[in-house]
C-alpha positions in Angstrom: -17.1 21.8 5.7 -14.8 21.1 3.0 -16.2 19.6 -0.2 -17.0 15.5 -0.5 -17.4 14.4 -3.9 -17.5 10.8 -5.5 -16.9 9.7 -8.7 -18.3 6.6 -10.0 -16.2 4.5 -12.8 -17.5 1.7 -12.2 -20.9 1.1 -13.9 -23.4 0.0 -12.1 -23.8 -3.2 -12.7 -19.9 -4.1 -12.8 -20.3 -5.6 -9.3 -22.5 -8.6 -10.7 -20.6 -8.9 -13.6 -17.4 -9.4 -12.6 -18.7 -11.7 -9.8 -20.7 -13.9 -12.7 -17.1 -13.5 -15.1 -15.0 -15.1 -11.4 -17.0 -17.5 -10.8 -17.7 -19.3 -14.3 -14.2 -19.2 -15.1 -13.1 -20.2 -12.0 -15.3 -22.6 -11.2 -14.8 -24.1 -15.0 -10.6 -24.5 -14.8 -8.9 -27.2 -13.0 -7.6 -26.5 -10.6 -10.9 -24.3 -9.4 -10.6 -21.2 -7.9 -12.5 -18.0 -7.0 -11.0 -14.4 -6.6 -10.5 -13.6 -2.7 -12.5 -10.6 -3.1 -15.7 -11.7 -3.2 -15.1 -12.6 0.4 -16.2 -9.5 1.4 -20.0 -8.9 1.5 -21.5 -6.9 4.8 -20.5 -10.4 6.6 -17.2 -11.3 4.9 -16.4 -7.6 6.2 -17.5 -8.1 9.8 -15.8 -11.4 10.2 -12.7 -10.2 8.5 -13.2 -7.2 11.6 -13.1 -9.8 13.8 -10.0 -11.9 12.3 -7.8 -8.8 12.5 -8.2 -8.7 16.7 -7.6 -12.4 16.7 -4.3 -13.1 18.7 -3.1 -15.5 16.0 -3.6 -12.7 13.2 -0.7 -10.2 13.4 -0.2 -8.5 10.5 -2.8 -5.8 11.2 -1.1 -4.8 14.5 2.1 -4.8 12.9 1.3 -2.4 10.2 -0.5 -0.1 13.0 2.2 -0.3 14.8 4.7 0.9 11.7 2.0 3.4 11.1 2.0 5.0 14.5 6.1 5.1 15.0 6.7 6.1 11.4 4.1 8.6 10.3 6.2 11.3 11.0 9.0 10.4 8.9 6.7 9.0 5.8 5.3 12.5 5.8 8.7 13.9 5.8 9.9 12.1 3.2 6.7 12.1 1.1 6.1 15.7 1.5 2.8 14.9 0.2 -0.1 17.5 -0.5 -2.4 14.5 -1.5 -2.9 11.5 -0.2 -4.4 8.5 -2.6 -5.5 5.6 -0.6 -6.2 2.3 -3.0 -8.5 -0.3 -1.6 -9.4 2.6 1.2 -12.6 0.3 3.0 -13.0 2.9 6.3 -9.9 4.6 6.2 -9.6 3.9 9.5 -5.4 3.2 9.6 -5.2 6.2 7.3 -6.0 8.3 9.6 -2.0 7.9 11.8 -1.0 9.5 7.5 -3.7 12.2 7.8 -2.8 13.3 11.3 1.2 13.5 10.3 0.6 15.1 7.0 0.2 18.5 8.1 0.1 20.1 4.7 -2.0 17.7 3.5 -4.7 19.4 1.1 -7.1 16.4 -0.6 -7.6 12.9 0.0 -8.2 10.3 -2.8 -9.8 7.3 -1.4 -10.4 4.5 -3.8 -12.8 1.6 -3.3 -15.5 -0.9 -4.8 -17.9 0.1 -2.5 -20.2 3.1 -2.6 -21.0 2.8 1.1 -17.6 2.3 2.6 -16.3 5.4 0.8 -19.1 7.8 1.9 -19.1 6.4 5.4 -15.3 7.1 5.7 -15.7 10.1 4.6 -18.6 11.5 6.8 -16.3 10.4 9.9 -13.0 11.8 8.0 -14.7 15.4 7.3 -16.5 15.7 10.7 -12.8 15.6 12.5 -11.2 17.6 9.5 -13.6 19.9 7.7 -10.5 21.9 6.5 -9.9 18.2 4.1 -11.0 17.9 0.2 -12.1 14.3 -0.3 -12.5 13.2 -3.8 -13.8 9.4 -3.3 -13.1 7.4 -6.5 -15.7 4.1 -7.1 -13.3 2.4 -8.9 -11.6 -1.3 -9.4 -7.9 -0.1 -8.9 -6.6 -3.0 -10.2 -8.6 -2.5 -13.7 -6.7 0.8 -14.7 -7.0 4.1 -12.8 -7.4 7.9 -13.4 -6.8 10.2 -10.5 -8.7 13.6 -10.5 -6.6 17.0 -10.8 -5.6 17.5 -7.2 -2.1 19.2 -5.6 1.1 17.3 -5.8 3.3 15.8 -4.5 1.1 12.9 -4.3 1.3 10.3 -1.7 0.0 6.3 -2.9 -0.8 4.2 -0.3 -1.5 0.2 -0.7 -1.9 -0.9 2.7 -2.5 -4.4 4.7 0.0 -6.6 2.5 -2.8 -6.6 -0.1 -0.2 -7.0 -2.9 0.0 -10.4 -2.0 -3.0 -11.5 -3.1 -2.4 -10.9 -6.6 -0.1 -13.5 -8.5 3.8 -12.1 -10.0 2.8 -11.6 -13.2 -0.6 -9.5 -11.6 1.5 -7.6 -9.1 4.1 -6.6 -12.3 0.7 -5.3 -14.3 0.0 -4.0 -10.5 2.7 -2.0 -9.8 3.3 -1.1 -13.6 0.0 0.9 -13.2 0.4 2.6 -10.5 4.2 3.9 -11.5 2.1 5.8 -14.5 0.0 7.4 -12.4 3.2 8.9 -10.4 4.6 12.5 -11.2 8.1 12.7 -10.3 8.2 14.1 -6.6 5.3 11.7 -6.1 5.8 8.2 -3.8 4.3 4.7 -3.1 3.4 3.6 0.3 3.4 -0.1 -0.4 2.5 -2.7 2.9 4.2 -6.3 2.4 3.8 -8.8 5.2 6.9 -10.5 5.2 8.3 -14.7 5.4 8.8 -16.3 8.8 8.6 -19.7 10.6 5.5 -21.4 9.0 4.1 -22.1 12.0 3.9 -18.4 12.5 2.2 -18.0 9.3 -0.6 -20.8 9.0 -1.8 -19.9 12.5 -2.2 -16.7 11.3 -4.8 -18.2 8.5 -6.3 -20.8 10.5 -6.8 -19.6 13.9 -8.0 -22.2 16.5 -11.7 -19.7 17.0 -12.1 -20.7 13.2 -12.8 -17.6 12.1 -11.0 -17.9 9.5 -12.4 -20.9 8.3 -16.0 -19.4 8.6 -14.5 -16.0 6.5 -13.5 -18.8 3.5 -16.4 -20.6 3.6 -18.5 -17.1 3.4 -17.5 -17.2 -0.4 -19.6 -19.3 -0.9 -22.9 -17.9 0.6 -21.8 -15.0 -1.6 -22.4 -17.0 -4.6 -25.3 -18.9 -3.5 -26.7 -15.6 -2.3 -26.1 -13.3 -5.6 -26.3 -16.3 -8.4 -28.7 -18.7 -7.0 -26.1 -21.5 -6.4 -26.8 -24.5 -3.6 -23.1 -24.7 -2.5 -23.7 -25.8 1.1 -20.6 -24.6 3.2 -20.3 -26.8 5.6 -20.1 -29.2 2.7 -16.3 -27.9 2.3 -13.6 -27.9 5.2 -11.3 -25.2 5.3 -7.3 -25.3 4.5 -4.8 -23.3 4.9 -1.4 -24.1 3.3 2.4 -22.9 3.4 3.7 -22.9 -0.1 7.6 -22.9 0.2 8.5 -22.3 -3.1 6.4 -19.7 -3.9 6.7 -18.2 -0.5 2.6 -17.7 0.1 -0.3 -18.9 1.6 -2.9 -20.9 0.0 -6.2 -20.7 1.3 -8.5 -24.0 0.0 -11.7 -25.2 1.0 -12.0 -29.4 0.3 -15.2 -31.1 -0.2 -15.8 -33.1 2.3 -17.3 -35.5 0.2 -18.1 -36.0 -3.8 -20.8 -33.6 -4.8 -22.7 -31.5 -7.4 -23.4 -27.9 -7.2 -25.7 -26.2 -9.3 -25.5 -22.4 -10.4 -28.4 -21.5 -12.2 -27.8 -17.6 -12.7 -24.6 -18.7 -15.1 -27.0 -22.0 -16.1 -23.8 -24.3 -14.5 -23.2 -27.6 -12.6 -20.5 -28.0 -11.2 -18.9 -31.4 -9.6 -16.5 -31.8 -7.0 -14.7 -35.1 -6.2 -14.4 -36.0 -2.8 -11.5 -34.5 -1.1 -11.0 -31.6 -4.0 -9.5 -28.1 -3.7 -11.1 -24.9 -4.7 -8.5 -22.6 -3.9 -9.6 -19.2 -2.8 -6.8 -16.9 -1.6 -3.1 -16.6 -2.3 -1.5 -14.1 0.4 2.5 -14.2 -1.0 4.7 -13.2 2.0 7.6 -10.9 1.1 11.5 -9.9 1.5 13.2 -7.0 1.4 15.0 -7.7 -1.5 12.1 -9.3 -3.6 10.2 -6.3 -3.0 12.4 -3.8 -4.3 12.7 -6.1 -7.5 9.7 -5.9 -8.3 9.4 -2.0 -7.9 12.2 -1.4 -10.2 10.9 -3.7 -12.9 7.7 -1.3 -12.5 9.7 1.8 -13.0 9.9 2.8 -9.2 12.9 3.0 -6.4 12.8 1.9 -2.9 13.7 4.3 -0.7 12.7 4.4 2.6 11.7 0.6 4.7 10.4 0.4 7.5 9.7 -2.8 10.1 7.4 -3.5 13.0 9.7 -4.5 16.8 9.0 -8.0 15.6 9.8 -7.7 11.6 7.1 -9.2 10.5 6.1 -6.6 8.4 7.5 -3.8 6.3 6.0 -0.2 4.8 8.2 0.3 2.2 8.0 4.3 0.2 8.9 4.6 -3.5 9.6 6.9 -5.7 9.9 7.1 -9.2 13.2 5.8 -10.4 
């Protein structure tokens, strides 16, 4: 079996501090707000699981199916002899890339969690033992170095998680990722992309509520890890179209006016009845708007490719 190794670069306790840095500056501004990541504890994970097979939710079947007609030709055009995968969880749509990439030589999966990364990799190595993993524990949005490996190299940011970072955080975004590109080297970006609103908020509030129980799990998170009493059936979940900014606002609304202690951070923290914490953005993209904002990062669309129904797009870079 081929080599796994994992490189931490992320201290150990950078979890709980960035968690305690979210939530007293988000929970301090007006309007609050609390980063969408921390929606994903072992529960967030499994509900999020359970969102993706929802019938409402397509942007997961959309990118499989991309993945499945156009793996082939991304390898082709990629030529790639390593594959980087940011934000990897358990690898599992990666796998359509590893199987067309036939001279694929290492695999660069980059994630918070410990766990996910050695878990994907265990099933990863088990089907291909001839494959060199080199999991990274690392916040890839925090600056990234990527360990000596063959080129050309292949970046992949899957599931249209761009759009949860603001414009001016998907500039810095994409900025960092063009300097850790080689020319030869490409970006597999995934962009879910606008259409009828209807469309889109059923796809954030599905009539199961699973949604609504995924947004509310933020805040067991921080009752859970800081000690807060957030009760979250307290807050009713929201999910809003935002037509000028093209994006999704996921909120969760007090239900009624109430106080919410945070004694980790040593914080109370009121909430007028009816008031918005907001929790997620998810921007929704166009083809045009996307390759914008990859040439004001330094990079050149090349390739785009579309589910049958174009609601979402793979897009592949390369460096302008």
């Amino acid at each position: 079996m081929s080599p796994f190794l994992l490189t931490r670069t992320l201290p150990e306790d950078a979890t709980d501090a960035a968690l305690r840095a979210d939530v007293l500056h988000g929970l301090t501004r007006h309007p609050k707000t609390l980063p969408p990541k921390w929606f994903y504890d072992t529960r967030g994970s499994e509900l999020f699981e359970e969102i993706t097979r929802l019938p409402e939710y397509y942007p997961t079947r959309a990118e499989r199916e991309i993945l499945i007609d156009r793996a082939a030709e991304i390898a082709a055009a990629s030529g790639a002899r390593t594959l980087v995968e940011l934000g990897s969880g358990s690898s599992e749509k990666t796998r359509y890339l590893l199987d067309a990439l036939t001279d694929l030589h290492s695999y660069v999966p980059v994630d918070v969690s410990e766990s996910a990364l050695r878990g994907a990799a265990e099933a990863l190595l088990a089907q291909r033992p001839q494959l060199s993993v080199h999991a990274l524990i690392a916040d890839f949005t925090a600056g990234l170095s990527l360990p000596e490996t063959p080129g050309p190299r292949l970046v992949a940011f899957l599931g249209g998680t761009l759009g949860n970072l603001l414009p001016n955080e998907r500039a810095v975004f994409l900025k960092s990722v063009r300097d850790l590109l080689a020319p030869g080297d490409t970006l597999l970006l995934g962009t879910d992309l606008v259409k009828d609103e209807e469309v889109l908020v059923a796809a954030y509030d599905d009539a199961a509520g699973v949604t609504a129980a995924f947004n509310r799990n933020v805040l067991s998170v921080v009752d859970r890890e800081l000690g807060a009493d957030f009760v979250p059936e307290d807050f009713a979940h929201v999910a809003r179209w935002n037509p000028r900014e093209e994006w999704i606002e996921m909120r969760l609304r007090a239900r009624r006016s109430l106080t919410v202690k945070i004694p980790e951070l040593d914080l109370v923290v009121p909430f007028e009845a009816g008031e918005e914490l907001r929790t997620e953005v998810s921007a929704k993209f166009r083809e045009d708007g996307v390759r914008r904002e990859l040439a004001g990062a330094g990079l050149r669309l090349a390739h785009w490719w579309t589910d049958s129904g174009d609601r979402f797009a793979l897009s592949l870079a390369t460096v302008d």
